[in-house]
VEXZABA-987215 format. One line per field, with one value per residue (C-alpha): x negated, y, z negated; residue number from 1; residue in one letter. Coordinates in Angstrom, 1 decimal. Each point is the difference from the previous one (the first is absolute). Layout:
N
u = X,...
v = Y,...
w = Z,...
seq = NUM,...
type = A,...
This chain:
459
u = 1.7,1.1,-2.2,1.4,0.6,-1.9,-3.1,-1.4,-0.5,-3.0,0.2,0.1,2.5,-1.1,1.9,-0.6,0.4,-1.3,3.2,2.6,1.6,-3.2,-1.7,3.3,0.6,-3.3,0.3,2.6,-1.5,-3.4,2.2,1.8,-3.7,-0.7,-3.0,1.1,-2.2,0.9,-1.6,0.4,-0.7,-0.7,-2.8,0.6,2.0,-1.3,-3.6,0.6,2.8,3.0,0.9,2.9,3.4,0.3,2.6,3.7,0.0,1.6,3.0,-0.2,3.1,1.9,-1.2,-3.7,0.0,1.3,-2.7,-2.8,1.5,-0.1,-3.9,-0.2,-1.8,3.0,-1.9,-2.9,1.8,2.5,-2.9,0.2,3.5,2.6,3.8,2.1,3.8,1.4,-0.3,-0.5,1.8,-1.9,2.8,-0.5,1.2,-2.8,2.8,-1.0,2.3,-1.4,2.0,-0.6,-0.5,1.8,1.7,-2.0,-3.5,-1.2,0.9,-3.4,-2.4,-3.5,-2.8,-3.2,-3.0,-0.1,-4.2,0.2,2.2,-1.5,-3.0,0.5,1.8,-3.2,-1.9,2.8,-0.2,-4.2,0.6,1.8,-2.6,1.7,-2.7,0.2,-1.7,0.2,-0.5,1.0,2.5,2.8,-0.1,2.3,1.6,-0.6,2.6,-0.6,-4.0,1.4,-2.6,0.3,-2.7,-1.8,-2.3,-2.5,0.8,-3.8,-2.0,3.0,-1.2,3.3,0.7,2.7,2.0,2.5,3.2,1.4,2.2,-0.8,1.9,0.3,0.9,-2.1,2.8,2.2,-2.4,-1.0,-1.5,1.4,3.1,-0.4,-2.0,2.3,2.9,-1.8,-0.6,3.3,1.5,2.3,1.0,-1.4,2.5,-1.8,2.1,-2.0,1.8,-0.2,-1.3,-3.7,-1.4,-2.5,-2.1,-1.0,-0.6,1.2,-2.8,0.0,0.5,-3.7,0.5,0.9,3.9,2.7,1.5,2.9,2.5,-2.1,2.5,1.7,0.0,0.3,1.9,0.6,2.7,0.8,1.8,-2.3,-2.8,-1.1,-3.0,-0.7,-2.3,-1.2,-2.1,-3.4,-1.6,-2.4,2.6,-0.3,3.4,-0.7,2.6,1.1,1.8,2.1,0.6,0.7,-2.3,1.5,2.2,0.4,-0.9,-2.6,-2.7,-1.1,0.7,-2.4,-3.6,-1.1,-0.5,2.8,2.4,-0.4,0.0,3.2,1.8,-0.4,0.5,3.1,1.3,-1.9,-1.3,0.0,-2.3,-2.3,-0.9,-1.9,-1.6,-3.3,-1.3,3.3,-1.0,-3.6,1.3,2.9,-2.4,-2.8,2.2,1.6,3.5,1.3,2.7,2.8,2.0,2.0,-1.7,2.2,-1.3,1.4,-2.5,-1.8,-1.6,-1.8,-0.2,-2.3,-2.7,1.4,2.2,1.2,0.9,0.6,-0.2,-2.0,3.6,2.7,-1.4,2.5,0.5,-0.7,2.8,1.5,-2.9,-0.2,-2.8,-2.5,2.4,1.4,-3.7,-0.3,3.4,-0.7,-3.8,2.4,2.6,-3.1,-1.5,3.5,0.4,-3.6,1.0,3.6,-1.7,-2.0,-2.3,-1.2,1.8,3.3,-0.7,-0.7,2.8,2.2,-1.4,0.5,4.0,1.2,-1.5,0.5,3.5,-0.9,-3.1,2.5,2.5,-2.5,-1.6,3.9,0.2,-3.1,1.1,3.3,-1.9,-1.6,3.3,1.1,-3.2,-0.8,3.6,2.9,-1.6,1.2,3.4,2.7,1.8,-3.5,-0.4,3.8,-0.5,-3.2,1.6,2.7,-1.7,-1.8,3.9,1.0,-3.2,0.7,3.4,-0.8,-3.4,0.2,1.9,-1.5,-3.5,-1.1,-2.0,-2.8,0.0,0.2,-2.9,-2.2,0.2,1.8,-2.6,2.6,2.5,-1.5,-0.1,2.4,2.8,-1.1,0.8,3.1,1.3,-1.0,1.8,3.4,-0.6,-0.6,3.4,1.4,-1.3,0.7,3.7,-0.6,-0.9,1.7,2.4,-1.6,-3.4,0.0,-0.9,3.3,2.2,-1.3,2.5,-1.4,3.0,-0.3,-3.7,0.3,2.6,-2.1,-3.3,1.5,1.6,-3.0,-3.2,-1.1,-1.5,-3.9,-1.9,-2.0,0.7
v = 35.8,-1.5,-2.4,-3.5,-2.2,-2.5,-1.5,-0.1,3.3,0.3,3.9,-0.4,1.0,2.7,0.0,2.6,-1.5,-3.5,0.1,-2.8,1.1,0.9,-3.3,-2.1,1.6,-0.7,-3.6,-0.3,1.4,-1.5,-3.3,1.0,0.1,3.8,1.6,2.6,2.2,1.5,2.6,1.4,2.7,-1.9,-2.5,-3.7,-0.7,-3.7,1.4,2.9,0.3,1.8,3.0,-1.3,2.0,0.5,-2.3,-1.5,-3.7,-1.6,-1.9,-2.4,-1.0,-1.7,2.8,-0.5,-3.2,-1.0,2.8,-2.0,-3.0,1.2,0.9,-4.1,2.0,-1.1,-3.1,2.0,2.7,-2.9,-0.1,3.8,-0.2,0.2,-0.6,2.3,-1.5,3.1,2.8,0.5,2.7,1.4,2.2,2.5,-2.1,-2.9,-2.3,-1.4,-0.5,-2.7,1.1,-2.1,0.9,-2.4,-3.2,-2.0,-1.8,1.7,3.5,0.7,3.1,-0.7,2.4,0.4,2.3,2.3,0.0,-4.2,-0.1,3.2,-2.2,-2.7,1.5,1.3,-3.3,-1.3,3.2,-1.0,-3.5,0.8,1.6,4.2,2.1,2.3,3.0,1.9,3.3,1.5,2.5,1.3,3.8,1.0,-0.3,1.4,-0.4,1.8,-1.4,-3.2,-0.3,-1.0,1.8,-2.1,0.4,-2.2,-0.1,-1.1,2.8,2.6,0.0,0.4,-2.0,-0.8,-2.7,-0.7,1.0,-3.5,-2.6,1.5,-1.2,1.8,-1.9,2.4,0.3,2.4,3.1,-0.9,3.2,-1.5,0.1,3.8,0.4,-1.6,1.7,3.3,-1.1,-1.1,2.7,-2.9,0.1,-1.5,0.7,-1.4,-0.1,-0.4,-1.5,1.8,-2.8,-1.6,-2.9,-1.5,-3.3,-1.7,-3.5,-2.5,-2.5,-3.8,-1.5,-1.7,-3.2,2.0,-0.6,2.4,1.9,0.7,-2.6,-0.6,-0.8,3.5,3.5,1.5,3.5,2.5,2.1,3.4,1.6,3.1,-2.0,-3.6,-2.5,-2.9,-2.9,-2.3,-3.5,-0.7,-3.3,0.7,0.3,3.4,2.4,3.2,2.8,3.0,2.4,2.5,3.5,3.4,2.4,2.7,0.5,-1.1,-3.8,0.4,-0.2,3.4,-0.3,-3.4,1.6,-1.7,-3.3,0.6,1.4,-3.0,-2.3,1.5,0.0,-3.8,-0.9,2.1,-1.4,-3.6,-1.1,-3.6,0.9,2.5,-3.3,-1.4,2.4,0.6,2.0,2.4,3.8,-0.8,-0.9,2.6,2.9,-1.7,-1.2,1.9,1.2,-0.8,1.8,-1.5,1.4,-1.5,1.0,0.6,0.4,1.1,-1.9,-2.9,-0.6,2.1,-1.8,-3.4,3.1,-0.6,-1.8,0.6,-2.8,-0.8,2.6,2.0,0.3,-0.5,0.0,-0.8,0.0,-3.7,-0.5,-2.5,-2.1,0.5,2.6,-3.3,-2.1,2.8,0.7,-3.9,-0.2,3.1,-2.6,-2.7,2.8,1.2,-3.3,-0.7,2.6,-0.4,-3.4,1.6,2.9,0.1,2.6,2.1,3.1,-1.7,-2.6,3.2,2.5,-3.0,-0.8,3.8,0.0,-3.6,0.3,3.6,-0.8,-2.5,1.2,2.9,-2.1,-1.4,3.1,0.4,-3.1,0.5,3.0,-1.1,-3.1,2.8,0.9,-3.8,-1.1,2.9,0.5,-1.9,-3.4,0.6,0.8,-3.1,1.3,-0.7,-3.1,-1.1,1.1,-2.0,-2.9,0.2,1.0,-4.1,-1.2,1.6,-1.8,-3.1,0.3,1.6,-0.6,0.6,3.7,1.6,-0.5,2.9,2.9,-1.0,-3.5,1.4,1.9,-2.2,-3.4,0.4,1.2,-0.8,3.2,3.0,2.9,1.9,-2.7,-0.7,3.1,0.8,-3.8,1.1,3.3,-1.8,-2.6,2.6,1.5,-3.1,-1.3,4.2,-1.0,-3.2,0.8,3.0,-1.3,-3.0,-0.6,-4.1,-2.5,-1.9,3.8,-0.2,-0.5,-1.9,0.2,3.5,-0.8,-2.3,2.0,3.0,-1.9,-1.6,3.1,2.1,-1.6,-2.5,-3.5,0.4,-2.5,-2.1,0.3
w = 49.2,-3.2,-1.4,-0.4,-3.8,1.8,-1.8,3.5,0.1,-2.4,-1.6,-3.5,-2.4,-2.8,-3.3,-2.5,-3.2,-1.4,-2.6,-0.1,3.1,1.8,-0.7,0.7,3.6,0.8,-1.0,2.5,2.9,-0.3,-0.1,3.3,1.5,-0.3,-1.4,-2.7,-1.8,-3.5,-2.3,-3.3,-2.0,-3.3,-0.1,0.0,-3.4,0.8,-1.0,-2.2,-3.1,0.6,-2.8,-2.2,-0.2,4.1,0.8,-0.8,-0.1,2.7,0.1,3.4,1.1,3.2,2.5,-0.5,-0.7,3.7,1.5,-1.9,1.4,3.0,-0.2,-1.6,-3.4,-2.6,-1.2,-0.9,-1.8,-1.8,-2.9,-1.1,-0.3,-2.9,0.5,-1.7,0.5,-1.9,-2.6,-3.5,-1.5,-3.2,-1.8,-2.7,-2.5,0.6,1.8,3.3,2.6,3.0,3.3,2.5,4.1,1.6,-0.7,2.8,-0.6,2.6,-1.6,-1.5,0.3,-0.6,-2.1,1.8,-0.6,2.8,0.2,-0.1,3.1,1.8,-0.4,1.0,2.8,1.0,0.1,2.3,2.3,0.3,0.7,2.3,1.9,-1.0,-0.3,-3.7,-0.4,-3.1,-1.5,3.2,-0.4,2.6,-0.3,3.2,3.6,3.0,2.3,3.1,-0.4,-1.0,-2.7,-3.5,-2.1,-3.0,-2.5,-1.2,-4.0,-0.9,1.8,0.9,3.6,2.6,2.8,2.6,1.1,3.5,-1.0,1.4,-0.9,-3.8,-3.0,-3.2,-3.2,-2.2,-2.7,-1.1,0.2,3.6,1.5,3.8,-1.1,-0.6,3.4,1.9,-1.4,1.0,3.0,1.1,-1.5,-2.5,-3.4,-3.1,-3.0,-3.4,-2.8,-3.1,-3.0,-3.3,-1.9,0.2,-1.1,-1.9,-0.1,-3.2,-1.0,-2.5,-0.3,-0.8,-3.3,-1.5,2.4,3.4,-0.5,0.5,-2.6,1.5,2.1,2.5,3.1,-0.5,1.5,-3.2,-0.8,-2.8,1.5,-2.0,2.3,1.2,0.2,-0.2,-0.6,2.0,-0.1,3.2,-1.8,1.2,1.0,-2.7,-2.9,0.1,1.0,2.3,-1.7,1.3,-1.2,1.8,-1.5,1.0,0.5,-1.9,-2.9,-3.6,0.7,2.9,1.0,-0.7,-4.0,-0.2,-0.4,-2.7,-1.7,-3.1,2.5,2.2,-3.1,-1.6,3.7,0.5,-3.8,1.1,3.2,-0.2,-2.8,1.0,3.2,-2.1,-2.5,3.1,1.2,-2.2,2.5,1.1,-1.1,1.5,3.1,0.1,0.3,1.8,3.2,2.4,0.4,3.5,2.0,1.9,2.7,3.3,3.3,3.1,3.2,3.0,2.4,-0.2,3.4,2.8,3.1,-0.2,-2.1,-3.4,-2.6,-3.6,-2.2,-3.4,-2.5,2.8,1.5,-2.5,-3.8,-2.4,-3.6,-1.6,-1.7,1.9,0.4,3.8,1.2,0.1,1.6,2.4,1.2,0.3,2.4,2.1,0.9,0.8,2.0,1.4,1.6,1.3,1.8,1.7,0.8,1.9,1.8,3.2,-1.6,-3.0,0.5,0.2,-3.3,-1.7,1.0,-0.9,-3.5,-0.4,1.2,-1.5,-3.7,-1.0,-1.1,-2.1,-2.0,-0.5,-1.6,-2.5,-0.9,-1.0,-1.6,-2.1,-1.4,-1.3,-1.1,-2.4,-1.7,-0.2,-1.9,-2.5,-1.0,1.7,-0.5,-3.9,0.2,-0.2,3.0,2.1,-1.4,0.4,3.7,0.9,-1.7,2.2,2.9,-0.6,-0.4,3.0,2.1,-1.2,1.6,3.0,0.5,3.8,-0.7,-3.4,-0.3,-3.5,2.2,-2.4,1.2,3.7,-0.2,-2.4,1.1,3.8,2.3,3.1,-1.6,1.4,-2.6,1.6,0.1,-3.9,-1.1,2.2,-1.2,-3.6,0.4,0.6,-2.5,-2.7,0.8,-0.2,-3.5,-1.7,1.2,-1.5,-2.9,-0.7,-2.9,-1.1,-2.7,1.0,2.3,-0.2,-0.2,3.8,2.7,2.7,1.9,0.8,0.5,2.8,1.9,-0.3,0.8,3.1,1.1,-0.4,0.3,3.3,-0.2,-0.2,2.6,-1.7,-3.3
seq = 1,2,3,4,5,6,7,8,9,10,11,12,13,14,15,16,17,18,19,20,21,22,23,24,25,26,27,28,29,30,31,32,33,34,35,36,37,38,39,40,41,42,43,44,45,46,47,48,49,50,51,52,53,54,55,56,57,58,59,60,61,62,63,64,65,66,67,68,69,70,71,72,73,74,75,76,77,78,79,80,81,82,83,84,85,86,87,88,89,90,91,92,93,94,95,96,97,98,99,100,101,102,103,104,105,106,107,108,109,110,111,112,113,114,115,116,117,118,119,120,121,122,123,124,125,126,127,128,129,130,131,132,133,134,135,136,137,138,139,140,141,142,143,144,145,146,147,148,149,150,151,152,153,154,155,156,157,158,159,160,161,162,163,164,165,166,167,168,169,170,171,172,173,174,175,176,177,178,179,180,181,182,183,184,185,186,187,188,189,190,191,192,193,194,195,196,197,198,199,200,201,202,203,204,205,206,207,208,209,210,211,212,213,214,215,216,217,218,219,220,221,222,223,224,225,226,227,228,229,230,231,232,233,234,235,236,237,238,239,240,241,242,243,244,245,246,247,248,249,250,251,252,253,254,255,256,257,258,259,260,261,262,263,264,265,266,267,268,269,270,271,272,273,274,275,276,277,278,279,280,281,282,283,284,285,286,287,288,289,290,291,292,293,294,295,296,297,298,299,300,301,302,303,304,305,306,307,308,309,310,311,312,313,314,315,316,317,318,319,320,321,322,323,324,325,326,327,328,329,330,331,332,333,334,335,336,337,338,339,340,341,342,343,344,345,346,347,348,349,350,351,352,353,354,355,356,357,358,359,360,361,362,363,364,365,366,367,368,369,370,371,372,373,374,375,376,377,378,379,380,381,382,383,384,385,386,387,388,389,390,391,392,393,394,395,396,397,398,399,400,401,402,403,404,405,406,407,408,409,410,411,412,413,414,415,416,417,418,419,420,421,422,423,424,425,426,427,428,429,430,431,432,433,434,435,436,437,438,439,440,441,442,443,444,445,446,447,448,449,450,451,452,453,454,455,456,457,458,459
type = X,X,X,X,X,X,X,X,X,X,X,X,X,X,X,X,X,X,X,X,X,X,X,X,X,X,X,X,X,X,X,X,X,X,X,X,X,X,X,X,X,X,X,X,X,X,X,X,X,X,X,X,X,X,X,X,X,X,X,X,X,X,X,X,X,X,X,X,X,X,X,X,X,X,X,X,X,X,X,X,X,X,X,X,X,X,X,X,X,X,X,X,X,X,X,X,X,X,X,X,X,X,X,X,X,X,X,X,X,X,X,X,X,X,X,X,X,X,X,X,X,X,X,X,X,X,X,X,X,X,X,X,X,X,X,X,X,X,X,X,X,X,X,X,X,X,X,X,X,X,X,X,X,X,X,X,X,X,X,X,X,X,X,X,X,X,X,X,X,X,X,X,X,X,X,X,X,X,X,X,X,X,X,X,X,X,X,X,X,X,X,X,X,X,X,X,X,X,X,X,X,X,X,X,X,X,X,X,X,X,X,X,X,X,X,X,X,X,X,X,X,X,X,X,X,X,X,X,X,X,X,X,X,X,X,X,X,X,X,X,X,X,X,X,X,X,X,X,X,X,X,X,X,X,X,X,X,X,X,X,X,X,X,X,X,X,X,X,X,X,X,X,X,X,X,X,X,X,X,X,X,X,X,X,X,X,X,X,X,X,X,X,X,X,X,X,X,X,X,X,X,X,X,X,X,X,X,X,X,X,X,X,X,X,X,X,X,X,X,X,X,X,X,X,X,X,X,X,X,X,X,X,X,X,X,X,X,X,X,X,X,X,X,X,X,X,X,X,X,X,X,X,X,X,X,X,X,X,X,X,X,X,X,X,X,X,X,X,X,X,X,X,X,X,X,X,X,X,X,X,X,X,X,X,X,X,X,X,X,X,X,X,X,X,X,X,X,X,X,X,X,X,X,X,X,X,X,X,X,X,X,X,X,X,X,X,X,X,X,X,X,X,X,X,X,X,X,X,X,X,X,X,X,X,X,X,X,X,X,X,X,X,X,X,X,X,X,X,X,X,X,X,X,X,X,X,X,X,X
């Protein structure tokens, strides 16, 4: 018989994975009264220092911030948090452009170091009695033995685990995605993008400032590639930059330090000032891939679960793989709150969200385009301007997709981007003839808003 989501039933609940997601879910269940169990290849980055260049900066928006909420660990994480109530536009010519998000006060992302919340994440997850185990790795699924095989990362020795009630959020190279996959005989279909990225740093000024406008998400678009820059609580900014892998401005041409030198005095000359450090870094951090990961199946009976990037990785261009990961914990614990047992929470997690992590892995893709080359263009940024007139005036019709999927967590994904769609068609028709605000006319705009898109509960 299925086994019940009933803290009653005492079996615990084994996540792979002691990432954001991992150590989130498991905040959640442990406070519905269930013992959960979590382990993790890397050793505790509480206790031992993390190597730089390995991760994006997060942007937390509306979605997370209502699944942290939910797990009552918001105050606690309020302190490593920087709002960022728009974007700064660095332009070849040393202009800056500010573009704000929204027009709302509540229409702010916030910066935060992805080691300080996994963190303190962690700490939240022990006192609330989770049990962590690290450097134990996931190496593969049995299904027909219903065993999940692990390895001990401090020794190498092997050992096995009851395939039961098992939840991977082990990130986007999860090796049970792969097994399960092969066992169900489903597709995976990863599409990897042909630009990487790389991490670097701009520090502090002399007194632990920022050197940069601190309440930004900061951006040098050039069109086939881009710079960004996330600010730290310690003054410093985390900067990325994205590039192709191959081709005359890649990746594969930046070897050495006067290459790398001459391409930034090139391309952002403002940015290379600050950074004392940037040709040291460049070759001594990594260069990480991206690519969006679509799976067939997430689920296999109550045995085992994907989620977050273990399920759907996606590229991070529209700010959302943290706060997807976060929303598919708070999907999750719904469900096990609606269904009489494990099985069913999970089969349904598996049906109801597919659609919409697909539409975002969509969405952050064409976010891509818009922020290394669109987001310069006057036609862009006559669009989003009008895209805030038209809200104002029918705030309860046309919401900008970019608001929907930032700072309205009760949109789903899909109905973001299928609202966005139409409204898109509506502003190019808009727009077509004109070059100003006031060439706009609105007439047409509120027949064809009121013909074509419905009233949006809650807004």
């Amino acid at each position: 018989m299925p086994s019940t989501p009933s803290a009653a039933d005492d079996s615990p609940i084994t996540l792979i994975g002691a990432g954001l997601a991992g150590t989130l879910l498991a905040i959640l269940l442990a406070r519905r009264g269930h013992r959960v169990r979590v382990y993790e290849r890397l050793p505790d980055q509480r206790r031992e220092v993390i190597p730089a260049g390995r991760s994006i900066n997060l942007a937390l928006a509306a979605r997370g911030i209502a699944a942290l909420e939910r797990a009552d660990v918001m105050q606690q994480i309020l302190p490593l948090l920087i709002p960022m109530p728009g974007r700064l536009l660095h332009l070849p010519d040393g202009a800056q452009n500010f573009l704000p998000y929204g027009q709302h006060d509540h229409e702010v992302i916030y910066s935060v170091s992805r080691p300080g919340l996994n963190r303190l994440l962690l700490d939240a997850a022990e006192a609330v009695g989770v049990e962590l185990h690290f450097r134990q790795r996931s190496v593969d699924v049995d299904l027909r033995a219903q065993r999940l095989l692990m390895r001990d990362e401090s020794n190498g020795n092997s050992w096995e685990l009851p395939l039961h009630r098992v939840i991977a959020a082990d990130g986007a190279g999860s090796p049970l995605r792969g097994a399960l996959a092969h066992g169900l005989e489903s597709r995976v279909r990863e599409d990897w993008l042909e630009h990487s990225y790389k991490e670097l740093t701009l520090p502090a000024d002399t007194f632990g400032n920022h050197r940069l406008h601190k309440n930004a998400l900061h951006i040098w678009p050039r069109g086939g590639f881009m710079l960004i820059a996330l600010p730290n609580i310690d003054g410093s900014f985390t900067v990325t930059l994205f590039l192709p892998r191959q081709g005359p401005e890649s990746f594969a041409t930046l070897q050495d330090e006067p290459g790398i030198n001459a391409f930034f005095q090139r391309h952002f000359p403002d940015a290379a000032l600050l950074m004392p450090q940037l040709a040291r870094e460049f070759l001594e951090h990594p260069t990480g891939s991206m690519a969006t990961v679509r799976s067939e199946r997430w689920s296999h009976q109550d045995r085992l679960l994907l989620i977050g990037d273990a399920a759907h990785a996606i590229t991070p261009f529209h700010g959302q793989g943290m706060n997807c990961a976060f929303e598919d914990c708070s999907e999750l614990d719904t469900l096990l709150q609606q269904h009489s047992n494990w099985d069913e929470a999970f089969a349904a997690f598996d049906r109801t969200r597919h659609p919409h992590t697909d539409a975002i892995a969509t969405m952050a893709l064409e976010n891509y385009e818009e922020m290394r080359d669109s987001v310069r263009h006057p036609k862009f940024q006559l669009q989003k301007t009008l895209s805030l007139q038209l809200e104002l005036r029918f705030p309860d019709r046309f919401v900008p997709r970019y608001s929907m999927v930032m700072f309205h967590d009760s949109i789903p994904y899909a109905l973001a981007y299928e609202r966005g769609r139409i409204q898109q068609e509506i502003l190019d028709l808009l727009t077509r003839k004109v070059t100003t605000l006031d060439q706009i006319d609105f007439d047409l705009a509120a027949q064809l808003i009121q013909q074509r898109l419905e009233p949006i509960a809650g807004t």
